[in-house]
C-alpha positions as CSV (number, residue, x, y, z in Angstrom):
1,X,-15.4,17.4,6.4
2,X,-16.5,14.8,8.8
3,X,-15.3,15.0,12.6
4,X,-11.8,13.4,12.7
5,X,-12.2,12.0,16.3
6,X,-11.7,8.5,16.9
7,X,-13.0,6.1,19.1
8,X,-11.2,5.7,22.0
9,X,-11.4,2.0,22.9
10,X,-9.2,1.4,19.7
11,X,-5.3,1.2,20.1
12,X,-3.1,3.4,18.5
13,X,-1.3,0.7,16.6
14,X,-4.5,-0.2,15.6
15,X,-5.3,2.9,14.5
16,X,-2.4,3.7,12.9
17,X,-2.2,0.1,10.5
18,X,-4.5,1.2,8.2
19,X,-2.9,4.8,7.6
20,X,-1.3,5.0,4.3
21,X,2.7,5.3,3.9
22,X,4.1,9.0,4.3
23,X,6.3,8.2,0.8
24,X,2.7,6.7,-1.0
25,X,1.0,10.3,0.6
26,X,3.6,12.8,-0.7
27,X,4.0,10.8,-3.7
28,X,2.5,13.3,-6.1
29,X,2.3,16.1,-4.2
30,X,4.0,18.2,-7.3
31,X,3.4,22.3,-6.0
32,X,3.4,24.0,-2.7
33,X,-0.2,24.0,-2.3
34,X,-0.5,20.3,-2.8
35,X,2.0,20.2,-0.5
36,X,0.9,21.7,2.2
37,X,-2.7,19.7,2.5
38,X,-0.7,16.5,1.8
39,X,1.1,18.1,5.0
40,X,-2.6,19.3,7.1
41,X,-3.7,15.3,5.8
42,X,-0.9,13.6,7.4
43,X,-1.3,15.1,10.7
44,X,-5.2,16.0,10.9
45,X,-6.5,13.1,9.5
46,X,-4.0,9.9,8.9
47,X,-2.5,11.0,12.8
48,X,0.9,10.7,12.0
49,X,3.2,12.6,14.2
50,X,4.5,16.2,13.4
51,X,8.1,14.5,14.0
52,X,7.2,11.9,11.7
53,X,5.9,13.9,8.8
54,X,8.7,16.5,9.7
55,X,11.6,13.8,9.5
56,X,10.6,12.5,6.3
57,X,10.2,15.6,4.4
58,X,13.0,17.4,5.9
59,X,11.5,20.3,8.3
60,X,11.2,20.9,11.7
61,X,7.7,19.4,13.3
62,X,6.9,23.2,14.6
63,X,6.9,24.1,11.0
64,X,5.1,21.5,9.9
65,X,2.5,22.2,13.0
66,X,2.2,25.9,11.5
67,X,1.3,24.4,7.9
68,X,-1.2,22.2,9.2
69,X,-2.9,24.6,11.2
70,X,-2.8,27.0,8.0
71,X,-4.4,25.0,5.9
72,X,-7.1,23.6,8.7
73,X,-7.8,27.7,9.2
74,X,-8.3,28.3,4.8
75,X,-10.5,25.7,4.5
76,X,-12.5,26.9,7.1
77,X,-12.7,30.3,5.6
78,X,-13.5,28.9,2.5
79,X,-16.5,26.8,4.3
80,X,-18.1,30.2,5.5
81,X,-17.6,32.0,2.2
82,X,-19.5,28.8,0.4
């Protein structure tokens, strides 16, 4: 995965245009393990908030901080193991 650090000189509103919609990211997100990289995606790499991606699917953002950091740490297990 390429390094998800952005360039500083750009705003975050300009940033954060060109993300894609929380509803159009969860959209077929059908089983829990779909789920929860839709969940790692939202936060790691589209930078939506943990409140935002917590409000809209219904859990706290300290859950959804735990998910994200879940998923970030499996798939880079599963980088060594490859």
């Amino acid at each position: 995965m390429a390094s998800t650090r952005t360039d500083p000189n750009v705003l975050r509103r300009e940033r954060d245009a060109a993300r894609p919609d929380l509803r159009a990211l969860f959209a077929d997100a059908t089983d829990k393990a779909s789920h929860d990289r839709r969940i790692h995606d939202a936060v790691r790499l589209h930078h939506h908030t943990l409140q935002e991606v917590g409000d809209h699917i219904g859990l706290h953002f300290s859950t959804i901080s735990v998910i994200a950091k879940r998923v970030a740490e499996e798939q880079a297990r599963s980088k060594i193991k490859a």
